[in-house]
N, C-alpha and C positions, 0 to 999 in steps of 0.2 A: 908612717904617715900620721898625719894631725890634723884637726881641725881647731881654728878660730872661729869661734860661733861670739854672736851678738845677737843679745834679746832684747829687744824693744818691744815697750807697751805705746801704741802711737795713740791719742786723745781722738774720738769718732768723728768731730769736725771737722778734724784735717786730713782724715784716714784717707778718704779715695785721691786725694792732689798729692800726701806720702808716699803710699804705696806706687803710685804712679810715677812720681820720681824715682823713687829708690831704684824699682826694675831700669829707668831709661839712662840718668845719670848714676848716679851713687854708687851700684855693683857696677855696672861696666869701668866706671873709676877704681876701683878698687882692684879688679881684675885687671887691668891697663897695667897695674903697677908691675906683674910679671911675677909678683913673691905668690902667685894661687894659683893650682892647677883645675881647680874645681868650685863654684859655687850653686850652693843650694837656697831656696826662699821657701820656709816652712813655718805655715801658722800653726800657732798654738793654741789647743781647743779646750774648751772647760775651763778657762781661766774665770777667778770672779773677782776678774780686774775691771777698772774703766776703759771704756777703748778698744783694742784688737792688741794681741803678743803674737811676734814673731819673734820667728830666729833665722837667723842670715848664717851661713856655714861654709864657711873659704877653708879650703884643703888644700895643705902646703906639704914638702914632700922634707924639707928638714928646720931645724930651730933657727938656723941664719935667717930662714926664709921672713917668719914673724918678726926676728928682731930686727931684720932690716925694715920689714913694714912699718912697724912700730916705732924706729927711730925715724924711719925717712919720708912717710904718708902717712900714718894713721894721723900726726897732731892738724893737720892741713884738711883731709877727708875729712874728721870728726867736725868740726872747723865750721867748713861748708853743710853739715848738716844743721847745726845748731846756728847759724844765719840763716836758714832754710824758714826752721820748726822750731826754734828756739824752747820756750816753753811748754813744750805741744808733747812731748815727749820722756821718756826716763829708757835707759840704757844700762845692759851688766854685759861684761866682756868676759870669757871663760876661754881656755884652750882644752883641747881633749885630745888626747891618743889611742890610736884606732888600732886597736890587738889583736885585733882579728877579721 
């Protein structure tokens, strides 16, 4: 098993209209696509960043699964967020494997 985690630092001015999207559209899209059998919304605490960090945590059950994400929705979903929140935002993309 694996996860694709996404951390975002979201800017405070936009944070509650973000957040609010993200949970109503943006994960259920993302989940829509079928390549996640699992996601998580976990903020990041102690950060002494601007803004609020999260990490968004889709668990997928093999490597087809991301690469098909990644070739066939992520360019479209990311897309739609930065029409969204454009500059409102910054973004790092990690995969991990879960060993236990």
């Amino acid at each position: 098993m694996f996860i694709y985690n996404v951390t975002v630092n979201i800017d405070a001015d936009v944070h509650d209209d973000w957040i609010k999207w993200m949970k109503s559209q943006h994960v259920p899209d993302v989940m829509n696509t079928g390549c996640f059998i699992e996601s998580k919304i976990v903020k990041v605490l102690h950060v002494n960043d601007n803004g609020e960090t999260y990490s968004f945590q889709y668990t997928f059950k093999d490597m087809k699964d991301i690469e098909k994400y990644q070739k066939d929705f992520a360019p479209g979903l990311q897309a739609d967020v930065k029409k969204h929140f454009n500059d409102k935002y910054t973004a790092f993309r990690t995969l991990l494997e879960i060993i236990e």
